[in-house]
C-alpha positions in Angstrom: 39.8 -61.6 -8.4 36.6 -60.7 -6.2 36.0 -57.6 -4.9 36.8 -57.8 -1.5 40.6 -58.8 -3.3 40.2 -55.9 -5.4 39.4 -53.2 -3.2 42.6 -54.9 -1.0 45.0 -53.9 -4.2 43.6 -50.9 -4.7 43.5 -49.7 -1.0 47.5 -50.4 -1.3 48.1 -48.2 -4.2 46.1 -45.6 -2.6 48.8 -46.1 0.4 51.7 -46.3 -1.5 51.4 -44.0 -4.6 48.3 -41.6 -3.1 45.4 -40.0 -4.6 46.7 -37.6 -7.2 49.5 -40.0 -8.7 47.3 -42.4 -9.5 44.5 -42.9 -12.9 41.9 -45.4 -13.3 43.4 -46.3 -15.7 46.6 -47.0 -14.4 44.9 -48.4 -11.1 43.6 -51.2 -13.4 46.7 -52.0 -15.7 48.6 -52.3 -11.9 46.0 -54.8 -11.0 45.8 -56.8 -13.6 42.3 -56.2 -14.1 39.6 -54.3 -16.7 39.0 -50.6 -16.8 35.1 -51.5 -16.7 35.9 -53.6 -13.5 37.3 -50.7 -12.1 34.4 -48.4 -12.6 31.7 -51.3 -11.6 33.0 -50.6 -7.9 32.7 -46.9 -8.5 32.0 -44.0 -10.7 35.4 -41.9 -10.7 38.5 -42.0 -8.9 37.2 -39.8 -6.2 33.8 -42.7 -5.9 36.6 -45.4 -5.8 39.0 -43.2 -2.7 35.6 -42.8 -0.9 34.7 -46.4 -1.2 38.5 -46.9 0.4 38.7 -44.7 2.9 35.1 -46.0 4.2 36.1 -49.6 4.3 39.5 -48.8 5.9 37.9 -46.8 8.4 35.5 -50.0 9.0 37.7 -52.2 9.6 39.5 -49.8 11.8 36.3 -49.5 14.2 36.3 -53.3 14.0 39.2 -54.2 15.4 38.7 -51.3 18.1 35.2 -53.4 18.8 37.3 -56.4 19.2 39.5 -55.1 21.4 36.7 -53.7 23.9 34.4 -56.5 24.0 37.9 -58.6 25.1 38.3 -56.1 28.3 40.5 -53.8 26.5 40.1 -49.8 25.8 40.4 -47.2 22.8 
């Protein structure tokens, strides 16, 4: 799994369960994936919802980009 695939799974448990239900731990055994390969994308939970909130919000501005440079509005 890259990251970009990663950060995709972990974004939807964020969504689904929220911030407090969740561990690191947990995060990774519902992923399939490595405690360490967890904290190589961040330093704590609270690193990790940062980094998830910021690409969310991204993506977000990207599509409201999209949207303006095809004529439309905000």
């Amino acid at each position: 799994m890259d990251d970009s695939e990663l950060l995709d799974g972990i974004e939807a448990l964020f969504l689904a369960h929220g911030f407090r239900a969740l561990t690191m731990a947990q995060i990774a055994q519902k992923l399939s994936c490595s405690y360490r390969r967890i904290y190589q994308l961040a330093d704590n939970k609270s690193a990790l919802f940062s980094l998830i909130v910021s690409r969310f919000l991204a993506k977000i501005l990207h599509e409201a980009e999209a949207g303006v440079a095809k004529g439309g509005s905000i």
